[in-house]
N, C-alpha and C positions, 0 to 999 in steps of 0.2 A: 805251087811247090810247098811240101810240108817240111817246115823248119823243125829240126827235132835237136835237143841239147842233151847229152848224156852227162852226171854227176856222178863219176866214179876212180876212185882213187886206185884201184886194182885193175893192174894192167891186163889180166887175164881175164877179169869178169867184162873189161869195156870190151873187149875183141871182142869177146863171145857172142855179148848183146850188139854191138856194130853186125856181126856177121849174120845174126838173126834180121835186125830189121832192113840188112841190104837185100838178105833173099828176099823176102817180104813182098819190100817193096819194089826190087825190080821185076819180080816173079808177077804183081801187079799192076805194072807198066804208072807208076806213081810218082812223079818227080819230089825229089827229096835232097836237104842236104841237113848233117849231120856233123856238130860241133862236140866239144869235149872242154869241161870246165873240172879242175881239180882245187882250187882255190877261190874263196866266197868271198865276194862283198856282195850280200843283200840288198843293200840301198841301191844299189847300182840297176840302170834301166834294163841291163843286158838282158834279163830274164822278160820283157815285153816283148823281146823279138821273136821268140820260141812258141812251136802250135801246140809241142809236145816234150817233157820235162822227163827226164828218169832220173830219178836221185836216188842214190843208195842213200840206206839208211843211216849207216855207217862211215864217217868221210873222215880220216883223224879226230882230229878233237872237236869236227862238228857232227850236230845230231839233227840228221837229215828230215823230221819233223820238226824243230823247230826252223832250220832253212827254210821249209814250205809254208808254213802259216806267216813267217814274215814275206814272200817269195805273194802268197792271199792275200795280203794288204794291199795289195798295188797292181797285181793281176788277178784278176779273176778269170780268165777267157780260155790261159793255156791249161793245157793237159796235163797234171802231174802225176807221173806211176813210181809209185815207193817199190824198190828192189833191194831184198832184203835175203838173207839163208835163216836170219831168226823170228820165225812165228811168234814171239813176241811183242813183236811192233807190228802186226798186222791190222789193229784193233787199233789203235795209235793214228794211223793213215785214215781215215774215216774225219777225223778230227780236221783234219786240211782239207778235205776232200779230195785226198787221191785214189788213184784206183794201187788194189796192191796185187804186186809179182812176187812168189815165193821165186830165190835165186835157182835158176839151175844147177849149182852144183853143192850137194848136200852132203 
């Protein structure tokens, strides 16, 4: 089972991605279960359990690159994909080693 965490504070951009990775992955017959964090403690191990990370870039007043390079000090294993609508932070993501998702909705 692929454990995936979604990091997004917009209620409309989580559905969207929720509804993408269900077709996905039921369309792929892939056991999956899929969590939602809008409130960060970094320290915290909760980020060990996850195979697959989507963090927007954007979280209130946190900045969803440094979430992940503290998120690399203690995981190295999961997947982190930066979801972002500003091309600006695309170059930024490289730095943590995530892969980057321009937002679908532009």
């Amino acid at each position: 089972m692929i454990k995936i965490l979604i990091c997004e504070d917009i209620e409309r951009d989580k559905l969207h991605l929720h509804q993408l990775l269900d077709s996905f992955l039921q369309s792929n017959k892939i056991s999956y279960k899929i969590d939602y964090l809008e409130n960060f403690d970094v320290g915290s191990n909760l980020f060990l359990e996850y195979d697959l990370i989507f963090l927007d870039i954007e979280l209130g007043d946190y900045n969803g690159i440094e979430i992940a390079s503290k998120i690399r000090t203690y995981n190295r294993s999961s997947i982190i994909i930066i979801t972002s609508s500003f091309k600006k932070y695309l170059i930024d993501g490289y730095k943590i080693e995530a892969l980057t998702l321009q937002n679908l909705y532009n």
